[in-house]
N, C-alpha and C positions, 0 to 999 in steps of 0.2 A: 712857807714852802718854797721859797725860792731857793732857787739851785740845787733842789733837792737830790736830782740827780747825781750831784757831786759829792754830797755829806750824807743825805740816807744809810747810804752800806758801812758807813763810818760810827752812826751812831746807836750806841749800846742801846739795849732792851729795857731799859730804867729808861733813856731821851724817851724812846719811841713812847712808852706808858706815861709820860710825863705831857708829851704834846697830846696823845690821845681823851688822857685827865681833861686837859687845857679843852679839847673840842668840846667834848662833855658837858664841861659848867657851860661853853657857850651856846650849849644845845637847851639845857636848862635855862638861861637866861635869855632866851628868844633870840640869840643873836646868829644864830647858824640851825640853819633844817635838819633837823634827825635823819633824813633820808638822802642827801647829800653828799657825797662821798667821804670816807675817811681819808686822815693822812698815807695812810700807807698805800691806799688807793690809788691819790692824787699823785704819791712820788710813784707809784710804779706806771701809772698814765705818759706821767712827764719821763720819764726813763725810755719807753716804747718812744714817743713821739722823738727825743735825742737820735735813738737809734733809727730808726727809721728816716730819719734827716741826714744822717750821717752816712744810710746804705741808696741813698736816692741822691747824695749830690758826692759826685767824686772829687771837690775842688773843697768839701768842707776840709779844716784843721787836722780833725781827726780819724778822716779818710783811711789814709798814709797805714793806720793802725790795725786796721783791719787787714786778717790772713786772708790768704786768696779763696775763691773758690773752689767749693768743689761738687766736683759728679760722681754721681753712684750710677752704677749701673741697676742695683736696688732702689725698693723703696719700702723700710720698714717703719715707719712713722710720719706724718706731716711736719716739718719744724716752721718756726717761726722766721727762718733765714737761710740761707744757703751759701754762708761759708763757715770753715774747717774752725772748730775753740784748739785754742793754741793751750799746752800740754806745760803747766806750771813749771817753770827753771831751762822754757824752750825758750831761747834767749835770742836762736839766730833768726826766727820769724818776725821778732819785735827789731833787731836791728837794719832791718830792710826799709 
């Protein structure tokens, strides 16, 4: 699972059932607890904890990459964060 946050979203649905397999027999072979998290789990844990690093330290890497925030004067749901997802082919957000 390392780096998973980097190759997860990269790999097809044969990888994912392919590692998933892989926990499996080591579930069956006593070498990993049934109740233990899955992979998909783990990458999306480690995914959360990335971003969440990355929205608490302004001087990370990939700071810079995040669109600004923003304020509603609403409030129609809870999110996870509070700034603006950038609009696929929005190119001048990303060259900032």
């Amino acid at each position: 699972m390392y780096a998973s946050p980097a190759w997860w979203g990269f790999a097809t649905a044969a990888d994912k059932q392919r590692i998933e397999a892989f926990v499996r027999r080591g579930v069956r072979l006593g070498l990993y607890q049934a109740d233990d998290p899955t992979p998909a789990e783990l990458s999306a844990d480690s995914d959360d904890n990335l971003f969440e690093c990355i929205l608490s330290n302004s001087h990370h890497v990939l700071s810079h990459l995040l669109p600004d925030k923003i304020n509603h004067e609403h409030n129609l749901r809870d999110r996870r964060h509070s700034r603006s997802l950038c609009v696929k082919g929005d190119e001048k957000k990303l060259s900032n």
